[in-house]
C-alpha positions in Angstrom: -28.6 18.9 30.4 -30.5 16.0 29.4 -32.6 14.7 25.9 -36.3 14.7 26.6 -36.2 10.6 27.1 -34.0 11.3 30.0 -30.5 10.3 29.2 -27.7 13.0 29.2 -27.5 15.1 26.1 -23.9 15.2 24.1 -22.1 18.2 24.0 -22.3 19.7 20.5 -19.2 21.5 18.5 -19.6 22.9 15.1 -17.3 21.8 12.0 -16.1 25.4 12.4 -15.2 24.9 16.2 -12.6 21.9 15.2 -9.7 24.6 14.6 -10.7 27.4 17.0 -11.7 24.7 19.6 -9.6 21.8 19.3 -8.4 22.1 23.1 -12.3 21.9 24.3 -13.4 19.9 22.0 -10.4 17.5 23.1 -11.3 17.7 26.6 -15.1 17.9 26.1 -14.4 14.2 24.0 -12.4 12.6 27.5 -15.3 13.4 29.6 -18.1 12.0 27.4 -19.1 11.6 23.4 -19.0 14.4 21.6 -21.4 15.3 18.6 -19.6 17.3 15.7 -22.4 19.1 13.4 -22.4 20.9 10.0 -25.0 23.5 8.9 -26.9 22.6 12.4 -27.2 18.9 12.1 -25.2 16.3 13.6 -22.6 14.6 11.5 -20.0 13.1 13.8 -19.6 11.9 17.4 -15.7 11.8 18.6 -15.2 9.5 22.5 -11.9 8.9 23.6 -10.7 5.4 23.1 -11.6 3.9 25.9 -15.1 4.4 25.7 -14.7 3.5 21.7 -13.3 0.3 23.3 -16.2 0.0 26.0 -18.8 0.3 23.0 -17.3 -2.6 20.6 -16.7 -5.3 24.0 -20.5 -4.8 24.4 -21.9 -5.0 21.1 -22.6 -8.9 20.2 -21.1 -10.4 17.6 -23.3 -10.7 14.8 -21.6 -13.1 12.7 -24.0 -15.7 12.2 -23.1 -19.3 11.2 -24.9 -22.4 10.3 -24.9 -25.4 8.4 -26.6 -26.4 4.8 -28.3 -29.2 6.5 -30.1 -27.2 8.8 -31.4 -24.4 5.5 -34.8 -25.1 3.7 -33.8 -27.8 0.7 -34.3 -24.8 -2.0 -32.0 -22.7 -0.4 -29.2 -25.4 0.3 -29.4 -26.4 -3.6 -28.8 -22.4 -4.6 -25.9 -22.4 -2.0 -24.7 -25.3 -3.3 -24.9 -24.2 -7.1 -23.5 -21.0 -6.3 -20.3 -22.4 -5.0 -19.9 -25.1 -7.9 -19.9 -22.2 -9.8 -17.6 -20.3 -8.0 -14.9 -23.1 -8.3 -15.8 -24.1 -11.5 -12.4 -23.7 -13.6 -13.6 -22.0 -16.5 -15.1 -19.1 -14.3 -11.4 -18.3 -13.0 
C-alpha cells in the first residue's frame, strides 16, 4: 500500500490496539515505522532503534555558530549589552 505521492504508507494501530496488539504492533514497528492514532488521527510513530538511529545520523546539525564581527553593528551592540548584563554582579 502506498500514500498517493507514491512512497509506502505506515502501518496504523489504534491507542486501543497497544494492549490487545502489543506482539504486532512490536513486529509491525521492526519491519518499518509505525503510526499509533487516537480517535482516528495520527498521534505517534514507534521504529525500532536502528532506524531511530538511521534518522538522527542523517539529519544535519543545525547548530549554527558565528562571530559578533561578522553580525550587522546593531545587532552585535544588543548582544553585547545583553551579556554585560547577564554578568553584571548585581543581576546575580
Amino acid at each position: 500500500m502506498s500514500s498517493p505521492d507514491g512512497s509506502p504508507r505506515m502501518r496504523t494501530f489504534s491507542t486501543s490496539d497497544l494492549s490487545r496488539k502489543s506482539g504486532d504492533i512490536i513486529a509491525s514497528a521492526l519491519q518499518g515505522p509505525i503510526a499509533i492514532s487516537q480517535r482516528g488521527k495520527p498521534r505517534l510513530v514507534v521504529l525500532s532503534v536502528e532506524q531511530y538511529e538511521a534518522l538522527r545520523q542523517s539529519q544535519p546539525d543545525r547548530r549554527v555558530s558565528g562571530a559578533t564581527a561578522d553580525m550587522p553593528a546593531d545587532l552585535a551592540e544588543d548582544v553585547a549589552q545583553a551579556i554585560d548584563a547577564f554578568l553584571s554582579p548585581d543581576k546575580r
